[in-house]
Each structure stands twice: as C-alpha cells, then as structure tokens.
KEKE-3310 file (N, C-alpha, C; in steps of 0.2 Angstrom, whole numbers, plus 5000, padded with zeros to 4 digits):
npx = (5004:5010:5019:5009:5006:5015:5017:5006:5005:5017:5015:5004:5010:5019:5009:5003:5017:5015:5005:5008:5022:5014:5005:5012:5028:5026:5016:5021:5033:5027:5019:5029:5039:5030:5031:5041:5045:5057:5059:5049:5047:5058:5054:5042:5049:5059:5048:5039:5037:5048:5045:5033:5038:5043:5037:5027:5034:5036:5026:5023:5032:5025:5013:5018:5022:5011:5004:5013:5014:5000:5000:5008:5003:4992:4998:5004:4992:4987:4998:4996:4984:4988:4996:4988:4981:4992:5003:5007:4998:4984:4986:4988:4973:4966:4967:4966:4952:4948:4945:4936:4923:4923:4918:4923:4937:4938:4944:4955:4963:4966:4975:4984:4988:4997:5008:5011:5001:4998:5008:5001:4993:4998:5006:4991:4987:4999:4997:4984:4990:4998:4992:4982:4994:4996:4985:4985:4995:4992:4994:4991:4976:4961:4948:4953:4956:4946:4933:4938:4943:4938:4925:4931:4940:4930:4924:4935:4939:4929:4930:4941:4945:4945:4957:4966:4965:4968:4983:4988:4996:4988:4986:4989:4979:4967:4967:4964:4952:4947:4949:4938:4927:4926:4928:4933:4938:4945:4950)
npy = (4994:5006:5009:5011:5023:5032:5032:5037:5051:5056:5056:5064:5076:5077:5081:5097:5100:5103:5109:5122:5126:5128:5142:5151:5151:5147:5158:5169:5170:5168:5183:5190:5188:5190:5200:5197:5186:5177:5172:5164:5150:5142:5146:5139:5128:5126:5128:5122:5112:5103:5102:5095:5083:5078:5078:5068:5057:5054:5051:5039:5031:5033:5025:5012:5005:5009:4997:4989:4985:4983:4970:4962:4961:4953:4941:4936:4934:4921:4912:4909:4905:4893:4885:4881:4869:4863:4845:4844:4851:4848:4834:4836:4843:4834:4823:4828:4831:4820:4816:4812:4824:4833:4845:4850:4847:4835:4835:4841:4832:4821:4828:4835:4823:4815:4817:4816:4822:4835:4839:4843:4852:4861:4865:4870:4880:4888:4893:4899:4910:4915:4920:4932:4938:4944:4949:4960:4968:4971:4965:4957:4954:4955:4950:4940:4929:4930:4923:4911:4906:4910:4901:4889:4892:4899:4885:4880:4887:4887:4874:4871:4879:4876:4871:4879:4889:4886:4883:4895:4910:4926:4936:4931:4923:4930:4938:4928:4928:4939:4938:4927:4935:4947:4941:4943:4951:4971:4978)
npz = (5000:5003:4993:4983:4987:4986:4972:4968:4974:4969:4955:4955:4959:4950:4940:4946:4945:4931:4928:4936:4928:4916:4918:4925:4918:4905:4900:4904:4897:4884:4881:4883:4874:4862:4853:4845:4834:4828:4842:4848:4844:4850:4864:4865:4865:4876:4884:4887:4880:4884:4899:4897:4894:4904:4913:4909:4907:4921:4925:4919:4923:4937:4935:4930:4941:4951:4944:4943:4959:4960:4953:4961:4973:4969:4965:4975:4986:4975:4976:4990:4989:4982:4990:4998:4994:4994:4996:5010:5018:5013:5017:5032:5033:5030:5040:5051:5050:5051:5064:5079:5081:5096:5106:5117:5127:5122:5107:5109:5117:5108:5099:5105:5111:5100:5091:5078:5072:5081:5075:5062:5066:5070:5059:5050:5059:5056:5045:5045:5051:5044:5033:5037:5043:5031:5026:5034:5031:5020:5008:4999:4988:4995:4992:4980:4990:4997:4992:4990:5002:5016:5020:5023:5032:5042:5045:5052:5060:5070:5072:5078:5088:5103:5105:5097:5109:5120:5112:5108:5111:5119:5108:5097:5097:5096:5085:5077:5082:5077:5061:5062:5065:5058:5048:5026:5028:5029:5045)
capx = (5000:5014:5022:5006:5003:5020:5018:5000:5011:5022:5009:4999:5016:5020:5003:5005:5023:5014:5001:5013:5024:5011:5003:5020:5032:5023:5011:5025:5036:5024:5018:5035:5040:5027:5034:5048:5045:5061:5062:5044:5047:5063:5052:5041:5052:5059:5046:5033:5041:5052:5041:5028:5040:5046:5030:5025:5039:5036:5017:5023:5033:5021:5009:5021:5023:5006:5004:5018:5011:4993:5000:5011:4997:4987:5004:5003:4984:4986:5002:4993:4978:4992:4999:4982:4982:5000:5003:5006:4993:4979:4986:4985:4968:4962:4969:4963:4945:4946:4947:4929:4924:4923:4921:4924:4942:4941:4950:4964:4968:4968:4979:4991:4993:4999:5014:5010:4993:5001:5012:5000:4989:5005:5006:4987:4989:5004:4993:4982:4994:5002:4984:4981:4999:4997:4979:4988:5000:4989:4999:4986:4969:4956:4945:4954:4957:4939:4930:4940:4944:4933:4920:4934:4943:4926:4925:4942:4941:4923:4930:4946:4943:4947:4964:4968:4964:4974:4989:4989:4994:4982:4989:4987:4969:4963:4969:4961:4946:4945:4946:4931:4919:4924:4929:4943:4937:4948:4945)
capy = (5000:5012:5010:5013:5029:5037:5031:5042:5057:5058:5057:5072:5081:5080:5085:5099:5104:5105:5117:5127:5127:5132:5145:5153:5151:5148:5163:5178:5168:5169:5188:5195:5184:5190:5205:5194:5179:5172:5166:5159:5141:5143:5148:5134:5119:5126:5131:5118:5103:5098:5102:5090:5077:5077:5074:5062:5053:5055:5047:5034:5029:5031:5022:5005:5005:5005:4990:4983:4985:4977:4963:4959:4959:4945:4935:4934:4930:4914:4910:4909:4900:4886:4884:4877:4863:4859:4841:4841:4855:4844:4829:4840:4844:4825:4819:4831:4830:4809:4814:4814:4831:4834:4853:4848:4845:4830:4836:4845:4829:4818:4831:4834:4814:4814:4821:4818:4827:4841:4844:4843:4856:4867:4867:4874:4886:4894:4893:4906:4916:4918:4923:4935:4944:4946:4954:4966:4971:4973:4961:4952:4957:4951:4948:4934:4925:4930:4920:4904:4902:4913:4899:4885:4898:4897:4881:4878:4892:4881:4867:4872:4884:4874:4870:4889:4895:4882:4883:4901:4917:4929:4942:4926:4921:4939:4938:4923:4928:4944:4935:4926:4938:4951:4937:4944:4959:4974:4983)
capz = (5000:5006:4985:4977:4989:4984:4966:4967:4975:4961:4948:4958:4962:4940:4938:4948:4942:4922:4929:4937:4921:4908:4920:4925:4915:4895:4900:4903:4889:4878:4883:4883:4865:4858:4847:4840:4830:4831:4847:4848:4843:4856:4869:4865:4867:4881:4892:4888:4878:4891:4905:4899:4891:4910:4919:4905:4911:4927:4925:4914:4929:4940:4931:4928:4952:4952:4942:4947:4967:4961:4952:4967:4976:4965:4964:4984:4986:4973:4981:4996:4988:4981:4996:5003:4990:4994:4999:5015:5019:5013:5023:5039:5034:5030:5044:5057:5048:5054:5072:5080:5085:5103:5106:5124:5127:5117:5102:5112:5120:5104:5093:5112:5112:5095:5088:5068:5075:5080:5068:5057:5066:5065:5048:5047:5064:5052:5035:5043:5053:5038:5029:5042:5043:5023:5025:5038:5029:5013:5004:4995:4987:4999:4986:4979:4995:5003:4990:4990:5009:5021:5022:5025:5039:5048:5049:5052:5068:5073:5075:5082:5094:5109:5101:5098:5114:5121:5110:5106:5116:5119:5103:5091:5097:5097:5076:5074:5083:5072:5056:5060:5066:5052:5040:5027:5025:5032:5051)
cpx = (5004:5018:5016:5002:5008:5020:5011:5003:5014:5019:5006:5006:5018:5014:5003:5010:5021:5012:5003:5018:5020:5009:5008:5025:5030:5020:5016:5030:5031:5022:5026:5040:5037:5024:5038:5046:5049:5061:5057:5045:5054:5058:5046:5043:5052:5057:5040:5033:5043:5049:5037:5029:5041:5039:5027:5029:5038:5029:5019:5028:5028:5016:5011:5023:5016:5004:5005:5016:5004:4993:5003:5006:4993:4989:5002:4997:4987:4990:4999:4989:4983:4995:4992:4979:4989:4999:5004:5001:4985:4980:4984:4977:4962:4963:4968:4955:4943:4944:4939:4930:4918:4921:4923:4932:4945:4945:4957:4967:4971:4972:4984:4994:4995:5003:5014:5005:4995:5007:5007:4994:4992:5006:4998:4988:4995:5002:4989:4982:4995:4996:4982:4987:4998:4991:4982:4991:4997:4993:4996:4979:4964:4951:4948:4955:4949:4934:4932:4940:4941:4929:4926:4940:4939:4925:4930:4943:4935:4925:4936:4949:4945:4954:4967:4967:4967:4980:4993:4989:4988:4979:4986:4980:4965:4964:4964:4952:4943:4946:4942:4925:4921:4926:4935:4942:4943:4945:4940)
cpy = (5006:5014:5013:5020:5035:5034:5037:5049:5059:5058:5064:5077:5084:5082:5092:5104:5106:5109:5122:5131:5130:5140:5150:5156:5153:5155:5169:5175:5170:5179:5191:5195:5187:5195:5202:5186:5174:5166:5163:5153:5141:5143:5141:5128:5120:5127:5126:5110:5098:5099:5096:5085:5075:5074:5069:5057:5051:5053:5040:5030:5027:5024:5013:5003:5004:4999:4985:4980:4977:4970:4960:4955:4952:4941:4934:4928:4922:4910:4906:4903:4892:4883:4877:4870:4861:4851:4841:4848:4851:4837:4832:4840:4837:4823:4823:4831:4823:4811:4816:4821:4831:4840:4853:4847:4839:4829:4837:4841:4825:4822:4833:4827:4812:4819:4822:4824:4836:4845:4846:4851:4863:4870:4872:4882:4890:4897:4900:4910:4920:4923:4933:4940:4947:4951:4961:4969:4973:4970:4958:4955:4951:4948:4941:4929:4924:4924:4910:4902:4905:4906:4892:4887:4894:4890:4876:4880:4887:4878:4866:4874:4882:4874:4876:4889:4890:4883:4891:4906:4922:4935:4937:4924:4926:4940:4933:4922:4933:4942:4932:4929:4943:4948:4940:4951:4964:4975:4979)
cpz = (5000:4996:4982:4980:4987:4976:4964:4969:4971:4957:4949:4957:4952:4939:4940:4945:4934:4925:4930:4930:4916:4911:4922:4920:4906:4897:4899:4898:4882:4876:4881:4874:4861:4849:4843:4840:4830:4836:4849:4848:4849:4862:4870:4867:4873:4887:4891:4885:4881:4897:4905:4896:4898:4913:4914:4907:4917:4928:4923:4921:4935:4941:4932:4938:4953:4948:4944:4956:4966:4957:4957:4972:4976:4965:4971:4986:4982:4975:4988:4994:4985:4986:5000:5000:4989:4998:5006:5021:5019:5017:5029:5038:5034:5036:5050:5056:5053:5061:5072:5085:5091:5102:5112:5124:5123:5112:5104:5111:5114:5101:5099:5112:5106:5091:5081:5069:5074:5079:5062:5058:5067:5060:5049:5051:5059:5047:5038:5046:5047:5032:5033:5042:5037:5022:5031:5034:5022:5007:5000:4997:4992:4995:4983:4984:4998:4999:4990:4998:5014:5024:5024:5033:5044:5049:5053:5060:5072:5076:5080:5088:5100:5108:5102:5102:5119:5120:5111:5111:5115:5112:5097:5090:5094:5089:5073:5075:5076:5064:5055:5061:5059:5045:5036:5023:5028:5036:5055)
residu = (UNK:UNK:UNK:UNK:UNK:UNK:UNK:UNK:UNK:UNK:UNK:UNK:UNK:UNK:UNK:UNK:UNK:UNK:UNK:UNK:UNK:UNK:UNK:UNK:UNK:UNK:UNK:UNK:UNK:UNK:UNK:UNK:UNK:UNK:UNK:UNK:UNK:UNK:UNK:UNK:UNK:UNK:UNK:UNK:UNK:UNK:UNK:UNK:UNK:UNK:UNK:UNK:UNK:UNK:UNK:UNK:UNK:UNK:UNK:UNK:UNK:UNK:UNK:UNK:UNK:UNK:UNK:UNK:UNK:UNK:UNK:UNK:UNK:UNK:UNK:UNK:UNK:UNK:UNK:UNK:UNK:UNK:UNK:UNK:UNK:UNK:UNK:UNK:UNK:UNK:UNK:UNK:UNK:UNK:UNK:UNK:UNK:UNK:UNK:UNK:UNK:UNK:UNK:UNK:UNK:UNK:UNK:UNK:UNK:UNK:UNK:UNK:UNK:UNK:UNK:UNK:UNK:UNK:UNK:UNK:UNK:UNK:UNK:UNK:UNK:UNK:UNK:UNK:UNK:UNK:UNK:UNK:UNK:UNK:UNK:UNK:UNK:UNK:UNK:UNK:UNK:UNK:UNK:UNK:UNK:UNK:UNK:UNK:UNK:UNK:UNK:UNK:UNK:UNK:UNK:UNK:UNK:UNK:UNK:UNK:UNK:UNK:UNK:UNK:UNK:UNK:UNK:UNK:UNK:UNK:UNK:UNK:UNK:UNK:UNK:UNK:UNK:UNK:UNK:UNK:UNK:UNK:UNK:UNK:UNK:UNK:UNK)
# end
C-alpha cells in the first residue's frame, strides 16, 4: 500500500509541476515573446516541451509502480491459495477431519497425544497466521482469497477453537478471533 501511495504522490506532484509550468512560465514567455517571432518556437520547446516530456515521464513511471504493486498483490493471494492445495497441507487437513469432533476438550487431547497430529495442526495454525499477517500488511487482494477460503477459515476456527485458545497466546487468538467475526474483509 505504502508504494502505490507514493507512486500516486508523484503522479499528483507531476501534475502539479505541468500546471505550474504552463501558467508561470509559458504565459510571461509567451507575453514578453510575443513581438519577436524568432524566438517563439525557442520559447516553445523550452518552456513547455520539456516540462511535459518530463511529467509524462514521470506518470509513465508512476503508472508501471502502480501496476507493478497490484499485480504483486494478486501474485501473493494465489500463492497463498496454492499453498492450501500443497501436499502436506491437505494431509493435515484429512487427517485432522478423521478425528471425532469433541468441542469439549476432546480434540485437544487427541491432537496433544499425537505428535503427527500436532504437527499437522502446526502446519494449518501457520497457514492462517500467515493469511492474516498478509491481510495486515495489505499484501494480497482480499477479494481473491475471501472467496475461496473465508468459508473453510470458519469452519476451520469452529472446529478448532478449543485447540487455539489452548495453544495460542492471547495476541494470536485475538487475530484469529478477528478473522472470524469480520471474516477477510479489512478493520
């Protein structure tokens, strides 16, 4: 967010610096010129050619940051969403699905007396810290993630819930709470 706020800055800033230019400088160039024919097309280049060869440059820049920022973004998100169909992400999730759900301490204890278990519940606990730090940081368009995995979250934080608030300090819960009640939206 922080690149495509100073790539918009620069773009207003060159906007800006033309207006100033043609209003300033062309106007009393042109006005003081305007007895002598000669130096006309001189005053031209100079006071208006290169000004708005310069800010077109300086947009055309602009322009290729914000781009660049918003596909970053969308790279991130599907990165994110491959990651959720990686091998040993989908085992975690089969293999924690099998366990009979308890909400009661049940689960804890079965995935505490099982070391594959909770490695495996590792793996997801990191899957959507990691979802969570990205949506903080604005790293990734919400919109491609909200559709595909909001509805597997909830049931993930449902079912989990005793687990997290178990494993998890009170910073980690409190993220993980906040991604379910306002889901993946911002705020």
């Amino acid at each position: 967010m922080q690149k495509e706020l100073k790539a918009v800055i620069l773009g207003l800033a060159a906007l800006i610096a033309l207006i100033a230019v043609y209003f300033f400088y062309l106007t009393d160039s042109v006005l003081f010129l305007s007895n002598s024919n000669e130096w006309y097309l001189t005053a031209i280049v100079e006071k208006l050619l290169f000004p708005i060869s310069g800010a077109f440059l300086v947009l055309v820049y602009t322009l290729k940051e914000v781009y660049h920022a918003l596909n970053q973004r969308t790279e991130n998100a599907f990165k994110l969403l491959q990651q959720w169909d990686e091998p040993t992400l989908l085992k975690a999730r089969i293999d924690l699905s099998k366990l009979n759900y308890n909400p009661e301490n049940g689960l804890l204890v079965a995935i505490n007396s099982s070391s594959d278990l909770t490695n495996q519940m590792i793996l997801l606990v990191s899957y959507w810290l990691k979802i969570y730090h990205n949506f903080e940081e604005n790293d990734v368009f919400h919109i491609n993630l909200q559709s595909d995995l909001e509805k597997s979250y909830k049931i993930f934080y449902e079912r989990y819930d005793v687990v997290l608030r178990a494993w998890c300090d009170d910073q980690d819960y409190e993220r993980f709470r906040k991604m379910y009640y306002s889901g993946f939206s911002r705020g």
